[in-house]
Structure formats: structure tokens, C-alpha cells
Backbone as XML, in Angstrom:
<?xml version="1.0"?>
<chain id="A" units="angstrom">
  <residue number="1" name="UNK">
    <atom name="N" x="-20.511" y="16.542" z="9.351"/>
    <atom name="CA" x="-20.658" y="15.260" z="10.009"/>
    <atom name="C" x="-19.804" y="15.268" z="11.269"/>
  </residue>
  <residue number="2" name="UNK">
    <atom name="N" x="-20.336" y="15.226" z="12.278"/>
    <atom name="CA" x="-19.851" y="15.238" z="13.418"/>
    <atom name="C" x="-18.490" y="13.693" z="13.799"/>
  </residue>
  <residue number="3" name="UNK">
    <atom name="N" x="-17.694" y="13.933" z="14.688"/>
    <atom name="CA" x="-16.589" y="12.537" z="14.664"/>
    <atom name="C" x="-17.803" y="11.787" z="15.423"/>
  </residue>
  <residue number="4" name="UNK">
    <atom name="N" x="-17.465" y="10.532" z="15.192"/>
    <atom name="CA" x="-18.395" y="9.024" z="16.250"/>
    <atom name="C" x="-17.134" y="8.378" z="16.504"/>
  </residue>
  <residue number="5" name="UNK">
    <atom name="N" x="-17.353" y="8.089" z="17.909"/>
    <atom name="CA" x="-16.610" y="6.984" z="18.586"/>
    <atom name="C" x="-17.425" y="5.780" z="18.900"/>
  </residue>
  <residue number="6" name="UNK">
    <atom name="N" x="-17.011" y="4.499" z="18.807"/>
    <atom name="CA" x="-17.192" y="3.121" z="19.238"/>
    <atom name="C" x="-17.864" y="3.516" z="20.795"/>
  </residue>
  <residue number="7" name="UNK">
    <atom name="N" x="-19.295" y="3.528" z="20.427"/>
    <atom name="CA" x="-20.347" y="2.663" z="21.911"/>
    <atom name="C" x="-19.529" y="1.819" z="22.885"/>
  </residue>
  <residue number="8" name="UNK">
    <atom name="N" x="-18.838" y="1.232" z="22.178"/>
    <atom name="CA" x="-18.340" y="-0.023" z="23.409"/>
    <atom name="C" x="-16.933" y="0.332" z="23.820"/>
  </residue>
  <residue number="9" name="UNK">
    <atom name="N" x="-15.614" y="1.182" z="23.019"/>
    <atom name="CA" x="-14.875" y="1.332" z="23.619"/>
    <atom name="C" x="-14.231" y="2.634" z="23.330"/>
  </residue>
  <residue number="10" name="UNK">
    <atom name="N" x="-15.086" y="3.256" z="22.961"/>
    <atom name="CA" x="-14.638" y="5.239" z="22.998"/>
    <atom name="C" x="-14.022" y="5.671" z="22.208"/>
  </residue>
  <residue number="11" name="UNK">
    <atom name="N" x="-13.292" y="4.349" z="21.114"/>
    <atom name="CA" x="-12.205" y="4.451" z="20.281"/>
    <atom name="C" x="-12.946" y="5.349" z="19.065"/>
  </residue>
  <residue number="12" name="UNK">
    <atom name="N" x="-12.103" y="6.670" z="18.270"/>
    <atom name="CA" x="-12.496" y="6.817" z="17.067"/>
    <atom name="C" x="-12.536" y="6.309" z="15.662"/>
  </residue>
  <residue number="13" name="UNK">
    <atom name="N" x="-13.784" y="5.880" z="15.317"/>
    <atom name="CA" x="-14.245" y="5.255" z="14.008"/>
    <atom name="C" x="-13.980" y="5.630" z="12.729"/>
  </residue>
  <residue number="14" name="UNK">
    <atom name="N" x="-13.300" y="4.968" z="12.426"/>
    <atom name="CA" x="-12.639" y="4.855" z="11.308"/>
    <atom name="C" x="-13.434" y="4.552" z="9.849"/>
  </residue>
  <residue number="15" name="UNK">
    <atom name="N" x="-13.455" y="5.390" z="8.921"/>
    <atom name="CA" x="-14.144" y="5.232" z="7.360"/>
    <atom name="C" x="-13.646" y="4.162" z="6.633"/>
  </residue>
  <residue number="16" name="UNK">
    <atom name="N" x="-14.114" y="3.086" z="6.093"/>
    <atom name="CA" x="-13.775" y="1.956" z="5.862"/>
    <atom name="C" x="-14.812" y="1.689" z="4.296"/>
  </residue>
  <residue number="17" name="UNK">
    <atom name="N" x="-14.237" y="1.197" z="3.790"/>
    <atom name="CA" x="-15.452" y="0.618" z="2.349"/>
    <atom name="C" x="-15.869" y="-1.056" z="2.519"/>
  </residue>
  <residue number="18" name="UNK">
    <atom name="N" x="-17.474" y="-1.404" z="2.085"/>
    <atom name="CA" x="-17.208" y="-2.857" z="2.874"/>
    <atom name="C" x="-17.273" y="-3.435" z="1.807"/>
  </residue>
  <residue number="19" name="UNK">
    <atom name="N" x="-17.290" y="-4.673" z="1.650"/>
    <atom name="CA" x="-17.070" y="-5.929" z="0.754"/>
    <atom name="C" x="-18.019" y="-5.566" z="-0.248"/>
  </residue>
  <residue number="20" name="UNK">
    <atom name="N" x="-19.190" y="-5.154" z="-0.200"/>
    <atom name="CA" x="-20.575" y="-5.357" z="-1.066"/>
    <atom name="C" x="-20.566" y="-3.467" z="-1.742"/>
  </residue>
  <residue number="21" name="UNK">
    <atom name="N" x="-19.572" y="-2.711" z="-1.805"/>
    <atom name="CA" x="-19.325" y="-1.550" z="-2.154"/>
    <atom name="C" x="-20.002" y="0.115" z="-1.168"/>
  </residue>
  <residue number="22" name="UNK">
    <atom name="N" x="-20.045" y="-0.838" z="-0.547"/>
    <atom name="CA" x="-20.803" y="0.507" z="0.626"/>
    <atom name="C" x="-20.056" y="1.009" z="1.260"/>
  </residue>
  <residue number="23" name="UNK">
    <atom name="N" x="-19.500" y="2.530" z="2.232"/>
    <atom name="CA" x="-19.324" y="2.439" z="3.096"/>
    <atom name="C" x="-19.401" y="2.288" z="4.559"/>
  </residue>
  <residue number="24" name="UNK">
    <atom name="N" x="-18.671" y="2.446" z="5.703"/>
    <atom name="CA" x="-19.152" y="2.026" z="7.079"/>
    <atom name="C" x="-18.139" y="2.565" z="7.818"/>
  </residue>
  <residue number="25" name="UNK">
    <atom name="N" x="-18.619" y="2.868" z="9.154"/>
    <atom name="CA" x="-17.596" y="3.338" z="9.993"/>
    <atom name="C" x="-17.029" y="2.298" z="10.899"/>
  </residue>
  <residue number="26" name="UNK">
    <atom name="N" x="-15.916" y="2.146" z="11.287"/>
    <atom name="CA" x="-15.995" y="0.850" z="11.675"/>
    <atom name="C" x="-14.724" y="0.878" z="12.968"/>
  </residue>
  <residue number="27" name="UNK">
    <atom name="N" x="-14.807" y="0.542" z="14.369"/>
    <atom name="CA" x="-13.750" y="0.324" z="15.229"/>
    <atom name="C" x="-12.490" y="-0.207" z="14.798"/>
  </residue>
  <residue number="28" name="UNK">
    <atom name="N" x="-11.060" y="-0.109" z="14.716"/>
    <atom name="CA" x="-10.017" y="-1.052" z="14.601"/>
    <atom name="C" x="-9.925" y="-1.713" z="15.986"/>
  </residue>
  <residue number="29" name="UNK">
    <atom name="N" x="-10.444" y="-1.657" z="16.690"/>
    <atom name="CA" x="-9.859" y="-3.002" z="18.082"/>
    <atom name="C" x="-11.072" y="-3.061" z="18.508"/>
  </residue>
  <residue number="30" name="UNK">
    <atom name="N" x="-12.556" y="-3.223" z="18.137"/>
    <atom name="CA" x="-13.033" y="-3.786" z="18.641"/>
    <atom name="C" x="-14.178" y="-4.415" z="17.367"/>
  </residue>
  <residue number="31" name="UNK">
    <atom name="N" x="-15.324" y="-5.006" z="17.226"/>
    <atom name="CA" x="-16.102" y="-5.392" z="15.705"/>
    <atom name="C" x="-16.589" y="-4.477" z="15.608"/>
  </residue>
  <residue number="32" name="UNK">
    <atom name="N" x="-17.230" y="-3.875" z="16.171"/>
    <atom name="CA" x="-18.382" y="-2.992" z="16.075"/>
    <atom name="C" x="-18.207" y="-2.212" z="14.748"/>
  </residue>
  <residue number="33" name="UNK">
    <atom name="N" x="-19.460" y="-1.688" z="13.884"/>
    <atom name="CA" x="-19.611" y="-1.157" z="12.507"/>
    <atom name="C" x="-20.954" y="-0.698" z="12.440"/>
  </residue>
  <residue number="34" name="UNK">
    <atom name="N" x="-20.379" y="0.654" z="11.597"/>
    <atom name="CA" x="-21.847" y="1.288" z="11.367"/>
    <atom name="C" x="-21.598" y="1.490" z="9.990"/>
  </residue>
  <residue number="35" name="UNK">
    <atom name="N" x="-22.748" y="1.134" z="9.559"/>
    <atom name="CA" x="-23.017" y="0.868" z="7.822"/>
    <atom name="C" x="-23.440" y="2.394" z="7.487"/>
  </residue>
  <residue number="36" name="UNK">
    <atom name="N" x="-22.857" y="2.733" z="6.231"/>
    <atom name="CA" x="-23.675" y="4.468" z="5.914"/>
    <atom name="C" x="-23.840" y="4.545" z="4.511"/>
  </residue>
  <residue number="37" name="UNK">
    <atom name="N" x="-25.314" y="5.011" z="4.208"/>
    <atom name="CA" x="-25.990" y="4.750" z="3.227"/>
    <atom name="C" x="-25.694" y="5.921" z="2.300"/>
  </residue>
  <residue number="38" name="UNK">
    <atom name="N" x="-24.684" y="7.150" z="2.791"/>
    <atom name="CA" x="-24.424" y="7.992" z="1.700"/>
    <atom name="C" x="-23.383" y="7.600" z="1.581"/>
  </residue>
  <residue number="39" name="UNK">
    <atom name="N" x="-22.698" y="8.073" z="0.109"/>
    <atom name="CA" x="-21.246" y="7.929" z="-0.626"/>
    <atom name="C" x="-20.697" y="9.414" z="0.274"/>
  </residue>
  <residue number="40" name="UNK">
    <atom name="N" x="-19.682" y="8.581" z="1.207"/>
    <atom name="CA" x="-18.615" y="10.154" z="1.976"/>
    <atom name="C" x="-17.866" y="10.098" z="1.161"/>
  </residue>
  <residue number="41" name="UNK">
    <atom name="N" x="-16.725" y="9.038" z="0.361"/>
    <atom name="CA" x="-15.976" y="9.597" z="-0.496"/>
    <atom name="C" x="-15.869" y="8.515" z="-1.778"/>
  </residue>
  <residue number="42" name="UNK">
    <atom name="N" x="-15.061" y="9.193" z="-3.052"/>
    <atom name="CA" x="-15.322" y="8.579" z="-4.229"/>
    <atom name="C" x="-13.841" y="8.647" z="-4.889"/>
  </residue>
  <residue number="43" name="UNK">
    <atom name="N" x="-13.584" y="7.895" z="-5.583"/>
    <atom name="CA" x="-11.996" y="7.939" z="-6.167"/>
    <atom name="C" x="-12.315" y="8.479" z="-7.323"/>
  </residue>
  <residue number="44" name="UNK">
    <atom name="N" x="-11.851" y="9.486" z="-8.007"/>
    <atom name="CA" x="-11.447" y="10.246" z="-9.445"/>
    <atom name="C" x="-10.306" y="10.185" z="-9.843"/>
  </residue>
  <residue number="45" name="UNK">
    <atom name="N" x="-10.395" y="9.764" z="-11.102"/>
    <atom name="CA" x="-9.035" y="10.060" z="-11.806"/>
    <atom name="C" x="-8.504" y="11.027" z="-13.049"/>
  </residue>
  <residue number="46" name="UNK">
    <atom name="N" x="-7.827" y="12.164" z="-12.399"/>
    <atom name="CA" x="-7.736" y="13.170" z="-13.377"/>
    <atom name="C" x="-6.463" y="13.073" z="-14.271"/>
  </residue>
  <residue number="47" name="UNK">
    <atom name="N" x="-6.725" y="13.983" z="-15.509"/>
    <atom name="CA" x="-6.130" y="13.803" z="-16.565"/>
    <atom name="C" x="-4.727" y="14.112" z="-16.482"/>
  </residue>
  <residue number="48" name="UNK">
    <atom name="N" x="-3.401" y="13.426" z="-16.720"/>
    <atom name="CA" x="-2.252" y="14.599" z="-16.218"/>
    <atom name="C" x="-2.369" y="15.283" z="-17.416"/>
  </residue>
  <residue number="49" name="UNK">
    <atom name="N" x="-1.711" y="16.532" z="-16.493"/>
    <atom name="CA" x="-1.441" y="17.651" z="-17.798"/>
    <atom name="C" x="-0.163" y="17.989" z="-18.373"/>
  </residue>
  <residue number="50" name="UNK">
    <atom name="N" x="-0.180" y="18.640" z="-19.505"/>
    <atom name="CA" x="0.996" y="18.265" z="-20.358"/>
    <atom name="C" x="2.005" y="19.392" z="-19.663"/>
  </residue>
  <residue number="51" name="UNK">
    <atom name="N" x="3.167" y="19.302" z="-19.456"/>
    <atom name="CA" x="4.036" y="20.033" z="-18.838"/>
    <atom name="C" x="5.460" y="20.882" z="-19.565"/>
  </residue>
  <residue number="52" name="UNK">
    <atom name="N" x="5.599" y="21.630" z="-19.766"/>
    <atom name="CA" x="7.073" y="22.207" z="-20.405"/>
    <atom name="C" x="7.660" y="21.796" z="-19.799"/>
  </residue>
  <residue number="53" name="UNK">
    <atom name="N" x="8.808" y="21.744" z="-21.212"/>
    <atom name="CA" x="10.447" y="21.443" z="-20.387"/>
    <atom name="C" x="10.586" y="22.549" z="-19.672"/>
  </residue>
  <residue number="54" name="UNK">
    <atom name="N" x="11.341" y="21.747" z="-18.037"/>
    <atom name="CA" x="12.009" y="23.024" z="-17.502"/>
    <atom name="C" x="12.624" y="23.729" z="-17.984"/>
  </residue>
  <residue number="55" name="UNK">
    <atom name="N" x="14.041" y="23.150" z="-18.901"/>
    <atom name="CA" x="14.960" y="24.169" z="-19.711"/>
    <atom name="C" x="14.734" y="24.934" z="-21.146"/>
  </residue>
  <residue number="56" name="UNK">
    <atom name="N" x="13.508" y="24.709" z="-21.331"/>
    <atom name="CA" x="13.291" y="25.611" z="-22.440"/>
    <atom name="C" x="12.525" y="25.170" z="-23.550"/>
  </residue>
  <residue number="57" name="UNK">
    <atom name="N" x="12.324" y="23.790" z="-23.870"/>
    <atom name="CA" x="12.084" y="23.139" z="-24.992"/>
    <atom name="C" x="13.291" y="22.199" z="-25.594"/>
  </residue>
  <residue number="58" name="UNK">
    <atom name="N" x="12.658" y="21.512" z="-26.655"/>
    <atom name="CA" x="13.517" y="20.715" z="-27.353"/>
    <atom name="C" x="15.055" y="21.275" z="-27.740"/>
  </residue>
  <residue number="59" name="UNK">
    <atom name="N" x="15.328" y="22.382" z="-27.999"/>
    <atom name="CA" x="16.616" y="23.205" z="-28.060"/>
    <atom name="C" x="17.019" y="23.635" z="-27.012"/>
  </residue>
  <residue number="60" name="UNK">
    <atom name="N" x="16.892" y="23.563" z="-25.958"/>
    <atom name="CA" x="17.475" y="24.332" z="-24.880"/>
    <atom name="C" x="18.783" y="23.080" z="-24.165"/>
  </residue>
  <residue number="61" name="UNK">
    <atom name="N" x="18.742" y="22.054" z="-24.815"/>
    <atom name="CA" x="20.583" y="21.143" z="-24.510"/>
    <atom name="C" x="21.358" y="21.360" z="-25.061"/>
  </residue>
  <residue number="62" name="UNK">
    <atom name="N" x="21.067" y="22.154" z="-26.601"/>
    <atom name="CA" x="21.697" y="22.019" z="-27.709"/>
    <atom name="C" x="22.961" y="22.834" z="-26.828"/>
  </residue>
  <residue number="63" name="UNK">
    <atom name="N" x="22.442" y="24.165" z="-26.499"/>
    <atom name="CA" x="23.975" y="24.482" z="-26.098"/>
    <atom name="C" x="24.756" y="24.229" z="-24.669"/>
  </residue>
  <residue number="64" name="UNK">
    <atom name="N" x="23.995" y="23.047" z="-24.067"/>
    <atom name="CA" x="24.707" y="23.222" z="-22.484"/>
    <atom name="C" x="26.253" y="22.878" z="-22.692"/>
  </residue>
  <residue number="65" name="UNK">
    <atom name="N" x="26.726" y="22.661" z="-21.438"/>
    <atom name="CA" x="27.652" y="22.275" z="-21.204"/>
    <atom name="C" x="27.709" y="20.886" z="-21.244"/>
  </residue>
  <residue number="66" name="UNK">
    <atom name="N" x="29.308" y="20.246" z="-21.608"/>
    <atom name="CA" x="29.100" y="18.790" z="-21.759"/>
    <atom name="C" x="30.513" y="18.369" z="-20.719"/>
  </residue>
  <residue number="67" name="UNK">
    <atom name="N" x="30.157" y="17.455" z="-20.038"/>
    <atom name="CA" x="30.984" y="16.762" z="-19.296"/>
    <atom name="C" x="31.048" y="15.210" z="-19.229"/>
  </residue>
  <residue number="68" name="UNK">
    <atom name="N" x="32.451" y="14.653" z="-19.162"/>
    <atom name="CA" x="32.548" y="13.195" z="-19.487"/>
    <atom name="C" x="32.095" y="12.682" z="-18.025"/>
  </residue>
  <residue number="69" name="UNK">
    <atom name="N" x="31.103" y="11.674" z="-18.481"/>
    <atom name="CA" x="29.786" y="11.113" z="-16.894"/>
    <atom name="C" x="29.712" y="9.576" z="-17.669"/>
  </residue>
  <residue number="70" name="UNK">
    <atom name="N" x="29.672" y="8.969" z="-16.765"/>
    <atom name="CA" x="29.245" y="7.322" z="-17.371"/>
    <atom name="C" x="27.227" y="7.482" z="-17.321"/>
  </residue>
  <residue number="71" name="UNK">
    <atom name="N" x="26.745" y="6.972" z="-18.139"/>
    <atom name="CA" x="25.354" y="7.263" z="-18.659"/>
    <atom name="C" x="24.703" y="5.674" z="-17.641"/>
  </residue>
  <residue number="72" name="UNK">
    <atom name="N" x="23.657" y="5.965" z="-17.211"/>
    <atom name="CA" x="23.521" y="5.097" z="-15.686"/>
    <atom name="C" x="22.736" y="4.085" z="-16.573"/>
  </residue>
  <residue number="73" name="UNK">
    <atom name="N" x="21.750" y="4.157" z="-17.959"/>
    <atom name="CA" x="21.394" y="3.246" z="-17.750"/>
    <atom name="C" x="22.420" y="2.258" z="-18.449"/>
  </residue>
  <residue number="74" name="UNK">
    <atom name="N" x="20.942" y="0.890" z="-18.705"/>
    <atom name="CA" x="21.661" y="-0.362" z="-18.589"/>
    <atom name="C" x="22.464" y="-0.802" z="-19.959"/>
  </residue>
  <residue number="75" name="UNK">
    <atom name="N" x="21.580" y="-0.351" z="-20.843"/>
    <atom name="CA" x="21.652" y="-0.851" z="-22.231"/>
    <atom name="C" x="22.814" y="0.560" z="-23.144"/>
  </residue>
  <residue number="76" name="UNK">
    <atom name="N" x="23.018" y="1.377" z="-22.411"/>
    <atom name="CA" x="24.156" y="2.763" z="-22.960"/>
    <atom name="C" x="25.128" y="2.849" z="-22.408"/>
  </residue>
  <residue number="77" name="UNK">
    <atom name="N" x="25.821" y="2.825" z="-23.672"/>
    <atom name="CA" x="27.660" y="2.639" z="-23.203"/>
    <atom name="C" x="27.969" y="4.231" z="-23.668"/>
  </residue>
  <residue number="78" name="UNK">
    <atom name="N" x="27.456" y="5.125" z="-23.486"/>
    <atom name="CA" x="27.591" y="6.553" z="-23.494"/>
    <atom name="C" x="28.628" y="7.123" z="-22.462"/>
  </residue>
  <residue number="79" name="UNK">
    <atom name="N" x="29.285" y="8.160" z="-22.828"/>
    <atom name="CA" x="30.231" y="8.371" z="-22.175"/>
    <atom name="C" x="30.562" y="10.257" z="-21.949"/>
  </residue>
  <residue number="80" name="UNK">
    <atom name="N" x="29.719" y="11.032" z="-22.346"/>
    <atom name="CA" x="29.716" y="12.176" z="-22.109"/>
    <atom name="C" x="28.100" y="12.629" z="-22.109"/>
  </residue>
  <residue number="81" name="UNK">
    <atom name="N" x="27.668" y="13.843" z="-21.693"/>
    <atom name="CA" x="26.623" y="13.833" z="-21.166"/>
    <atom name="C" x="26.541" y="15.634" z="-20.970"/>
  </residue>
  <residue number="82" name="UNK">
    <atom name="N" x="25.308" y="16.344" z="-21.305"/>
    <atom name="CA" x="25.009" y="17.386" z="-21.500"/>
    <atom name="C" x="24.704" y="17.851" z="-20.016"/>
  </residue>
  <residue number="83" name="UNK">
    <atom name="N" x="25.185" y="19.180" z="-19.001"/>
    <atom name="CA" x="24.257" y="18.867" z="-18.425"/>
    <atom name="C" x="23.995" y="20.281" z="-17.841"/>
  </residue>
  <residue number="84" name="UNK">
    <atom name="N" x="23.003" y="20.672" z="-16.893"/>
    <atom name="CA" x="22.874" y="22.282" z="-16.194"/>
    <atom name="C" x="22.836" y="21.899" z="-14.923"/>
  </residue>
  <residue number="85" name="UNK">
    <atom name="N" x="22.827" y="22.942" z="-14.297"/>
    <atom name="CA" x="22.940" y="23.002" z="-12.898"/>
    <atom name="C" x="21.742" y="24.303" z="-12.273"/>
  </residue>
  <residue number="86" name="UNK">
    <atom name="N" x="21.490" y="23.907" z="-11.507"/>
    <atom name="CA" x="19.812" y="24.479" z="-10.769"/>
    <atom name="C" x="20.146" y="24.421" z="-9.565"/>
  </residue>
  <residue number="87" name="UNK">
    <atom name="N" x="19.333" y="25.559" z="-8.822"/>
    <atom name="CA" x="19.601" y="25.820" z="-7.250"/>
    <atom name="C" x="17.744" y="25.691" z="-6.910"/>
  </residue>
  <residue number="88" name="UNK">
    <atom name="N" x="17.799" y="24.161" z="-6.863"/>
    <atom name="CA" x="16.409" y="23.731" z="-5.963"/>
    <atom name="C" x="15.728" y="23.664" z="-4.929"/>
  </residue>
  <residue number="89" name="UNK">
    <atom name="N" x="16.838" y="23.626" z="-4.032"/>
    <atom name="CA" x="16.901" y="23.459" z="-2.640"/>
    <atom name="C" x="17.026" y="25.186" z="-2.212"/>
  </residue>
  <residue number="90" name="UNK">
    <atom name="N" x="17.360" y="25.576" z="-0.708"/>
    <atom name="CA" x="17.751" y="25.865" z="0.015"/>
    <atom name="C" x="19.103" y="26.471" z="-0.294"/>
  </residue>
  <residue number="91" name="UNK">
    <atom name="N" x="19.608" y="27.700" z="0.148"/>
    <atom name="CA" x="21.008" y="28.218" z="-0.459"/>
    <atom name="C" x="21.966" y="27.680" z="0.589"/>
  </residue>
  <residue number="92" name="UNK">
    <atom name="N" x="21.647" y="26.651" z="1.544"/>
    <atom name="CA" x="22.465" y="26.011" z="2.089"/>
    <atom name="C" x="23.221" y="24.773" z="1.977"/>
  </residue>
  <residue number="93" name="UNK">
    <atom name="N" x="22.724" y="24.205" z="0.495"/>
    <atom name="CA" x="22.473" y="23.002" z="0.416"/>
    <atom name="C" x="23.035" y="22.747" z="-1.300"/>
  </residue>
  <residue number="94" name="UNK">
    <atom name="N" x="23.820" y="22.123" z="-1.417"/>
    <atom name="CA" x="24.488" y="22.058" z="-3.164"/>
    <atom name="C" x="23.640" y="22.200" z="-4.697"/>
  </residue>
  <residue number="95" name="UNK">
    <atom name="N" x="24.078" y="22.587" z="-5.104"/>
    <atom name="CA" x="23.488" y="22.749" z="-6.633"/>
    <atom name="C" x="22.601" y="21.227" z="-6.981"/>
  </residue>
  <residue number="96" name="UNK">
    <atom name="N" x="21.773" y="21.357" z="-7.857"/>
    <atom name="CA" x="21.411" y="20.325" z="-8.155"/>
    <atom name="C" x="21.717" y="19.706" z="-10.010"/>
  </residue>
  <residue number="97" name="UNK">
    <atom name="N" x="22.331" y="19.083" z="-10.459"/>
    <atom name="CA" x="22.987" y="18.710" z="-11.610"/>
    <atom name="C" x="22.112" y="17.611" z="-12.232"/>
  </residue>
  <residue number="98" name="UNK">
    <atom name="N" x="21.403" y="18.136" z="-13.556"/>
    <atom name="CA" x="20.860" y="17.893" z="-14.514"/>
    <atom name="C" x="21.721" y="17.231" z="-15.562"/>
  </residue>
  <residue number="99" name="UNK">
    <atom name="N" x="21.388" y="15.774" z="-16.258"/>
    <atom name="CA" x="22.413" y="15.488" z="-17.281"/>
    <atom name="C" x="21.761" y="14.799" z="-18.473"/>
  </residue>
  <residue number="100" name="UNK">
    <atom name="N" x="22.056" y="14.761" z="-19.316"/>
    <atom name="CA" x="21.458" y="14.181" z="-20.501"/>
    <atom name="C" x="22.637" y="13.337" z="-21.138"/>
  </residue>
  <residue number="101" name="UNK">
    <atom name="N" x="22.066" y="12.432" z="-21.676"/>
    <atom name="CA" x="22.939" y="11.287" z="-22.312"/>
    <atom name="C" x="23.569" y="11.808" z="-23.817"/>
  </residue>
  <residue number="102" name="UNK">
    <atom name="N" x="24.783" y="12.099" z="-24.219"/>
    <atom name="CA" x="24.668" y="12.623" z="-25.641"/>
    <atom name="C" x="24.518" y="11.332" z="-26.951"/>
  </residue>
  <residue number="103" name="UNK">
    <atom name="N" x="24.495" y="9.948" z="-26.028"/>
    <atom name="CA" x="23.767" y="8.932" z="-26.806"/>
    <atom name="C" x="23.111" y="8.504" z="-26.890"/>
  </residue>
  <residue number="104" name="UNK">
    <atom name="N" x="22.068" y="8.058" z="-25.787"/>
    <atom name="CA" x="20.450" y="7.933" z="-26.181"/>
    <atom name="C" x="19.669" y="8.731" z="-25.358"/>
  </residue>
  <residue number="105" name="UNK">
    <atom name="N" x="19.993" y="9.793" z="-25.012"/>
    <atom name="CA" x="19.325" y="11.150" z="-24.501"/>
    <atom name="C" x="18.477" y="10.737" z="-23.265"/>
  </residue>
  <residue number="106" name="UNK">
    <atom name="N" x="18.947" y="9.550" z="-22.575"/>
    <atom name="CA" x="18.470" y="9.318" z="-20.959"/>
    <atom name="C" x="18.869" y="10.622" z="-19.803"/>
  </residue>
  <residue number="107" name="UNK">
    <atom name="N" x="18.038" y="10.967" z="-19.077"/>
    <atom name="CA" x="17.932" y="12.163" z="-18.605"/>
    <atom name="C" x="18.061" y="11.119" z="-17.121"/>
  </residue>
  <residue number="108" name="UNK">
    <atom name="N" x="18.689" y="12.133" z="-16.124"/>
    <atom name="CA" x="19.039" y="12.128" z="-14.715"/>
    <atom name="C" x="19.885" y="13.067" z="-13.996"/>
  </residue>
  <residue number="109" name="UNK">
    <atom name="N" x="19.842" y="12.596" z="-12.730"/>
    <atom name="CA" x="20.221" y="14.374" z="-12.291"/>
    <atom name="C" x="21.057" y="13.706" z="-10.687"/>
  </residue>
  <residue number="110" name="UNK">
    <atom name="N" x="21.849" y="14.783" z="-10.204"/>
    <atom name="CA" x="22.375" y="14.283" z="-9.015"/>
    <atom name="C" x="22.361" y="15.324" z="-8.260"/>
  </residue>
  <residue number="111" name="UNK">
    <atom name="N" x="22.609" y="14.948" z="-6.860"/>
    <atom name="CA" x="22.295" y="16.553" z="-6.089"/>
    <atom name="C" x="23.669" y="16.649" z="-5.618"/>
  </residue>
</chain>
């Protein structure tokens, strides 16, 4: 499909969906609209997929390291916290620190 510009002011036309479920190409600064009788695009929604733990599975906190961290959320008065450290970024740029709650196992991380 070739680009179309607006007849009346050269501007490029923009893909737009109209009120009655159709689409149309349509100017932003001036009215002008061209109605188009094929479907150019369609929304899908795919399934997420199930993902591994990064660290290993359900056992892989058992042995981290534990350091005393105040636990961020609201409702946990937790006070030490499991955690690893990962180089995500760039080797210019700080470790990135993984932590787990050792009381209600809320997960967060700091860079």
C-alpha cells in the first residue's frame, strides 16, 4: 500500500478506526477522510507464557545470602531479606540486587 497524503494539504494520512468499526485514513489538521473497506490492522491477544525462575526454581533462595533490609511492602514488618546480585546492565554500571522477604517472600530488587 503505497503512503497517501491529504488532497487539500499534502499532510500524511494517518490510520484511524471510525465510530461504526471501520477503518479510514484520515488528515490530523485538516477533515478530510478516506474510508477503507479492508481490515489493515486487527488487535490479538496472545497467551503469556509460563516463564522460569531466573534463579533456579523454588530452591534456588534457600541458600542465598541474607542481609538485614527493611521489606518495602505495606502490610510486612520483615526485617531481613534473602538476596543475589546480577550484572544486568553494562560492566560500567553497578550490580543489580535481588531480595526476597524472609517473611512473606515479597520479591524486589535495587540497582
Amino acid at each position: 500500500m503505497p503512503i497517501l497524503f491529504c488532497p487539500y494539504c499534502a499532510n500524511l494520512l494517518i490510520l484511524s478506526r471510525m465510530e461504526t468499526g471501520g477503518n479510514r485514513l484520515e488528515c490530523r489538521t485538516c477533515p478530510y477522510e478516506h474510508p477503507i473497506d479492508k481490515t489493515i490492522f486487527s488487535r490479538k491477544n496472545f497467551p503469556r507464557k509460563e516463564k522460569d525462575d531466573v534463579f533456579g526454581g523454588p530452591g534456588a533462595w534457600d541458600n542465598a545470602q541474607k542481609q538485614a533490609v527493611q521489606c518495602p511492602a505495606s502490610n510486612c514488618d520483615g526485617s531481613e531479606a534473602a538476596f543475589f546480585q546480577v550484572q544486568i546492565r553494562s560492566a560500567d554500571e553497578p550490580m543489580t540486587i535481588f531480595y526476597k522477604c524472609m517473611t512473606c517472600g515479597n520479591r524486589w530488587r535495587e540497582n
